[in-house]
C-alpha positions in Angstrom: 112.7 148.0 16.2 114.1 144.7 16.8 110.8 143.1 19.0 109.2 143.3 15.9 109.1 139.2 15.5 107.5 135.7 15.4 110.5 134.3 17.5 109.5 130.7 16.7 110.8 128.3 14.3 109.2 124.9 14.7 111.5 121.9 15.7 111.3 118.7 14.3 109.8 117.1 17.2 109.2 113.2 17.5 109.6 109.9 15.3 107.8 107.5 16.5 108.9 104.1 17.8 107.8 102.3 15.1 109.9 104.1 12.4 113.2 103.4 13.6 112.1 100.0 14.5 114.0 97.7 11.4 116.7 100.2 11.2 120.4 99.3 11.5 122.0 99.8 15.2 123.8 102.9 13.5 120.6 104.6 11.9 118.9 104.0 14.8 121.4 105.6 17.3 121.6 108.5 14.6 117.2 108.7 14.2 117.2 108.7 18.4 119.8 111.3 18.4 118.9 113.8 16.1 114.7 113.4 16.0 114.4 113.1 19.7 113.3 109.0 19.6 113.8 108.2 22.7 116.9 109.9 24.4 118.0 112.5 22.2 120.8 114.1 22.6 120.7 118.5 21.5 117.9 119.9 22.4 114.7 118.5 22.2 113.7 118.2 18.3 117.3 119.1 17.5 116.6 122.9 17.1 116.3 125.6 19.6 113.2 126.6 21.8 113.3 129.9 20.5 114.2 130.8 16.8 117.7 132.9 16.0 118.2 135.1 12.9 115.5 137.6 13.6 117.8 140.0 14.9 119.5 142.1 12.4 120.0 146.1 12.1 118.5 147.9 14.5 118.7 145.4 17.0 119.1 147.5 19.9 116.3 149.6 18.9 112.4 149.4 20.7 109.6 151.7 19.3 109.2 154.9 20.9 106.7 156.2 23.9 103.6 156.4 22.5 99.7 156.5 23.5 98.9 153.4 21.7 100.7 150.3 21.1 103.4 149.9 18.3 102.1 146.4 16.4 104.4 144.3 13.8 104.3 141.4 11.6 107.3 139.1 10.6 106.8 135.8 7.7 110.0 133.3 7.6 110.4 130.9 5.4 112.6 127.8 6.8 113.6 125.0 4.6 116.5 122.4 5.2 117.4 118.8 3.7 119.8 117.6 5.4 121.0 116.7 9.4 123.8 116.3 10.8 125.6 114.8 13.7 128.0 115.2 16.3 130.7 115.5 14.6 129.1 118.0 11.8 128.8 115.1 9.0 125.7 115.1 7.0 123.7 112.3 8.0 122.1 109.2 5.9 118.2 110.2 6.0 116.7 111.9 3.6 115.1 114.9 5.3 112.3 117.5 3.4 111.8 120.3 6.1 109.8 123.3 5.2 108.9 125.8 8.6 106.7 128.6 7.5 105.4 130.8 10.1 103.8 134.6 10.8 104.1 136.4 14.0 101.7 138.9 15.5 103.3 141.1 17.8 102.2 144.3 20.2 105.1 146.4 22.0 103.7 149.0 24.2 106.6 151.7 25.7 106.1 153.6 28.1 107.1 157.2 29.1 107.8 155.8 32.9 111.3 155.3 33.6 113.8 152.4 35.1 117.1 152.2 35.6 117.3 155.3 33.3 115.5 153.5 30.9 112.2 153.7 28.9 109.9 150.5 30.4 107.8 148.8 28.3 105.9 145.2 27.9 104.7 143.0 24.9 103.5 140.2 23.6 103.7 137.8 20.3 101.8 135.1 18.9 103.0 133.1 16.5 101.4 130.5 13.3 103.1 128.0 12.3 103.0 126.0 9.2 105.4 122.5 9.5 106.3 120.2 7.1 108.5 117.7 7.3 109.0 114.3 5.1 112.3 111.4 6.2 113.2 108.9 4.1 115.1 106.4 6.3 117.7 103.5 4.5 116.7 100.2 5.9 117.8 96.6 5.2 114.2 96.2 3.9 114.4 99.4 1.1 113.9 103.1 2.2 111.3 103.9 4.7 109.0 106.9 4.9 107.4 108.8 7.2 105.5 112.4 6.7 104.0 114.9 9.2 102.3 118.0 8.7 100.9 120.6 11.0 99.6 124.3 10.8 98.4 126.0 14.1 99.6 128.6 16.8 102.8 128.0 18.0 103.9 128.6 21.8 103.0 132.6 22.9 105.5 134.9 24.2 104.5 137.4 27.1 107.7 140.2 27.8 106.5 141.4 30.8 110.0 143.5 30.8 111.1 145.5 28.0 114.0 148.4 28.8 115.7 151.3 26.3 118.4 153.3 26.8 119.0 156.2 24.1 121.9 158.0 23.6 123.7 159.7 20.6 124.4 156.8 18.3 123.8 154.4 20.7 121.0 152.2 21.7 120.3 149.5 24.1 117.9 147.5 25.2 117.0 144.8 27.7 114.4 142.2 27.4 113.3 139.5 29.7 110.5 137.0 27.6 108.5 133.9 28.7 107.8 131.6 26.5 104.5 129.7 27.6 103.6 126.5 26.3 100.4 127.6 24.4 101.0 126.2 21.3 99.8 122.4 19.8 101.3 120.1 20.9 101.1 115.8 21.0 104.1 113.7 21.3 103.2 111.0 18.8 103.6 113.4 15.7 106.3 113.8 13.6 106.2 117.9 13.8 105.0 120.5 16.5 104.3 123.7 16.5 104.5 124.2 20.5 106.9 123.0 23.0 105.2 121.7 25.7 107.5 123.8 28.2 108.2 126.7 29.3 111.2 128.9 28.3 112.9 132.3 30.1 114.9 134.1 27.6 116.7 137.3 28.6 118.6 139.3 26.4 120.6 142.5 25.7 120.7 144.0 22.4 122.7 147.0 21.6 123.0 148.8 17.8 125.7 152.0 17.3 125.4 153.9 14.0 128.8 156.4 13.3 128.8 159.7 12.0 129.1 158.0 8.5 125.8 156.1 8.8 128.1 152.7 9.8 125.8 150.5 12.0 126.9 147.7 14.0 124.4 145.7 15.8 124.2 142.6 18.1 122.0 140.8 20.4 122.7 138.5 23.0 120.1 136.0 24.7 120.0 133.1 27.0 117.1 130.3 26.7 116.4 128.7 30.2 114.1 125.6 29.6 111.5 123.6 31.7 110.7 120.1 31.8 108.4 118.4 29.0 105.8 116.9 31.2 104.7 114.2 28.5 108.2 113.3 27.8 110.4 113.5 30.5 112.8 115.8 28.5 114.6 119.0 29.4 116.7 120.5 27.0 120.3 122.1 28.4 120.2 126.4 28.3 120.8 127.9 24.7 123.1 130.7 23.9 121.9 133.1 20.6 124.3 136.1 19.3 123.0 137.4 16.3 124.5 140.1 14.8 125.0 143.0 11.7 127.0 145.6 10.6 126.1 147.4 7.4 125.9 151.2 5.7 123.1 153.5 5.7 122.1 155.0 2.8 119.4 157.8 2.8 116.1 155.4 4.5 117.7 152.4 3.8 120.8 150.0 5.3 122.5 147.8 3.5 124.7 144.9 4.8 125.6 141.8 6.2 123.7 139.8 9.5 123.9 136.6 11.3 124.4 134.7 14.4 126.1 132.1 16.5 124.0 129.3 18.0 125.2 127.5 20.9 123.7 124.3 23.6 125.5 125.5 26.4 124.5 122.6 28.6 123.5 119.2 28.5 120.2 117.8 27.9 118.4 115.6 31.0 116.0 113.1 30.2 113.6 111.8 33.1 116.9 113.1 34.8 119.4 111.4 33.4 122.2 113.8 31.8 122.4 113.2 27.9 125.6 114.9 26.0 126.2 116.0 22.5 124.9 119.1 22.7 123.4 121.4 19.1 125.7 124.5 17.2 125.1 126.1 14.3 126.4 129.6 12.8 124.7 131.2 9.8 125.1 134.5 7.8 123.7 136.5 4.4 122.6 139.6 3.5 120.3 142.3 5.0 118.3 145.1 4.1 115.8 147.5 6.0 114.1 150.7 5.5 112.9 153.1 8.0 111.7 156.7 7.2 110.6 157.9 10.7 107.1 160.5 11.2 106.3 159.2 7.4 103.6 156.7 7.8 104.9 154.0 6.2 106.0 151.1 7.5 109.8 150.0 8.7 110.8 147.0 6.7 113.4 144.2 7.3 114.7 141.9 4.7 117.1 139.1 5.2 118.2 135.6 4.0 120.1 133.4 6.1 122.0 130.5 5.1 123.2 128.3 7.9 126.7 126.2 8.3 128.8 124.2 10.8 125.9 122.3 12.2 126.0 120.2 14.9 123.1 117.6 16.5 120.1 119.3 14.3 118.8 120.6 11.1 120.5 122.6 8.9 119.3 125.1 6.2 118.1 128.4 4.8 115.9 130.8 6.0 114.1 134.4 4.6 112.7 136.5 6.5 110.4 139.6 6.4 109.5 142.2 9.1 107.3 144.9 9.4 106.9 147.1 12.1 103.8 150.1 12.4 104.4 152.7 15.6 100.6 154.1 15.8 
C-alpha cells in the first residue's frame, strides 16, 4: 500500500549572508548555488519539495474499502557528506547532513466509485529531525557553520486518491497538496517546511505474474508556488521510482529506486535561474504482507544515491508500516 509514507525529506535550506562573506569568488558562486544564498540555482535548498524513494513494491497498491481508516507509519534515515555541482563534481565544503524523519499517515477508501475506480482521500504529517554541519575553505582557515531543527514538517492533504484492480494489475492515481504547515524561518541553516505550496499528481502502477514476478513504478509531477519571504520559486520536479523483485510465500525480495529530475528552471523574484537538480539512486528492497492476518505490512529499503547534479547526495533507509483496521 504505497500511501503509506512521510513524503518529506528536509532540504538544506539557507546559509546566511554572513557565511559566504570572506569566501573566494569560486566558493562563493558554488555556496550561492547549491545552499540557496542568494540566487540559487536547483531547487530551492538543492533537494526536492517532496522526498523520492518511498515508492517501492506495491506501488500501485491503496488499502482496501473499509469502515474505518487504514493508518501507517514510515522512519527514514537520510545522511550525505558531500555536494555536488553542475557538472556532477564533488564540491569543496565539507558537508555533515543527517535528515531523520517519521510520518503519520490516514488513507480512507471508499466503496463509491470513479472513473471505474475505488475513491478515496488521506492525509500525512510528517516530523522532522535536521541536522546539518558545513565546513567552508577560506583564505582565513576553514569556516563553520551548524544548524539544527526538529519539528513538523509541511502536511500533505490528498483530497483525491483512485484504484483500479484487476488480475495482476493495479493502478492508482493520486493528486496531493502539499501545504506549507511546517517551521519555517529563512535565516536558518535547515528547515523542516517549505514555505510554499506544492501540487503533486501521480500514477503508480504494480503487475505481479503468474510466477510471483512484480514490477512496480510510480510516476509524479511536483508543481511549486512562490516562497513569499524569499522571492524563490523552484522549476516543476519529475520523480519515477521504481522495483521489480520475486515473491516468496509473504514476502518480496528485490531491487527499487528512482530517477530524479528539475524539469524547469528556477525564478527568483522572477528572474529565470538555470542549472537545474538530478539525481538517480538504487538498492535493495524487502516487504512482507500476509493479508486478513493482523499483522502489519512491512517495507524495508536502502537507497544509495549517484549522478548528482545541483544538491546533496547520499544514502537513505527507510521503514514502513502500514495497519488496514
Amino acid at each position: 500500500m504505497r500511501s503509506f509514507v512521510s513524503r518529506h525529506r528536509a532540504p538544506l535550506r539557507h546559509v546566511p549572508t554572513f557565511a559566504i562573506a570572506r569566501l573566494t569568488p569560486q566558493l562563493a558562486a558554488l555556496c550561492a548555488t547549491l545552499l540557496a544564498c542568494g540566487a540559487a540555482h536547483a531547487v530551492e535548498g538543492g533537494t526536492p519539495i517532496t522526498p523520492f524513494g518511498i515508492y517501492d513494491f506495491g506501488a500501485g497498491m491503496l488499502p482496501p474499502p473499509t469502515d474505518l481508516p487504514a493508518v501507517g507509519v514510515r522512519t527514514t534515515t537520510y545522511h550525505s557528506s558531500q555536494l555536488r555541482d553542475n557538472q556532477g563534481k564533488a564540491v569543496p565544503i565539507g558537508v555533515d547532513l543527517t535528515v531523520n524523519s517519521v510520518g503519520l499517515v490516514a488513507i480512507k477508501m471508499t466503496r463509491a466509485t470513479f472513473l471505474g475506480a475505488n475513491y478515496g482521500y488521506g492525509l500525512i504529517v510528517p516530523v522532522m529531525d535536521l541536522k546539518l554541519d558545513l565546513t567552508i575553505p577560506t583564505p582565513a582557515g576553514p569556516m563553520r557553520q551548524s544548524g539544527s531543527k526538529r519539528m513538523q514538517g509541511d502536511m500533505q492533504v490528498m483530497p483525491l486518491a483512485l484504484q483500479w484492480v484487476s488480475p495482476g494489475l493495479f493502478q492508482s492515481a493520486v493528486l496531493t497538496v502539499q501545504a506549507p504547515t511546517g517551521s519555517y524561518d529563512k535565516s536558518r541553516l535547515v528547515n523542516p517546511g517549505s514555505n510554499h505550496w506544492t501540487l503533486a499528481p501521480s500514477y503508480g502502477v504494480t503487475y505481479i505474474g503468474a510466477s510471483g514476478f512484480e514490477l512496480s513504478s510510480n510516476l509524479q509531477l511536483n508543481l511549486n508556488s512562490r516562497n513569499r519571504d524569499t522571492g524563490y520559486r523552484s522549476g516543476a520536479e519529475l520523480q519515477h521510482e521504481f522495483a521489480a523483485g520475486q515473491h516468496v510465500g509473504d514476502y518480496t525480495f528485490g531491487v527499487g529506486g528512482f530517477i530524479y529530475r528539475q524539469i524547469s528552471d528556477d525564478h527568483l523574484h522572477g528572474v529565470n535561474v538555470s542549472n537545474r537538480a538530478s539525481v538517480n539512486g538504487l538498492g535493495p528492497s524487502l516487504s512482507f504482507v500476509r493479508p486478513g492476518s493482523g499483522l502489519p505490512a512491512i517495507w524495508l529499503h536502502a537507497y544509495k544515491e549517484f549522478n548528482g547534479k545541483n544538491r546533496s547526495q547520499g544514502t537513505q533507509v527507510a521503514l514502513r508500516l502500514a495497519f488496514t483496521l
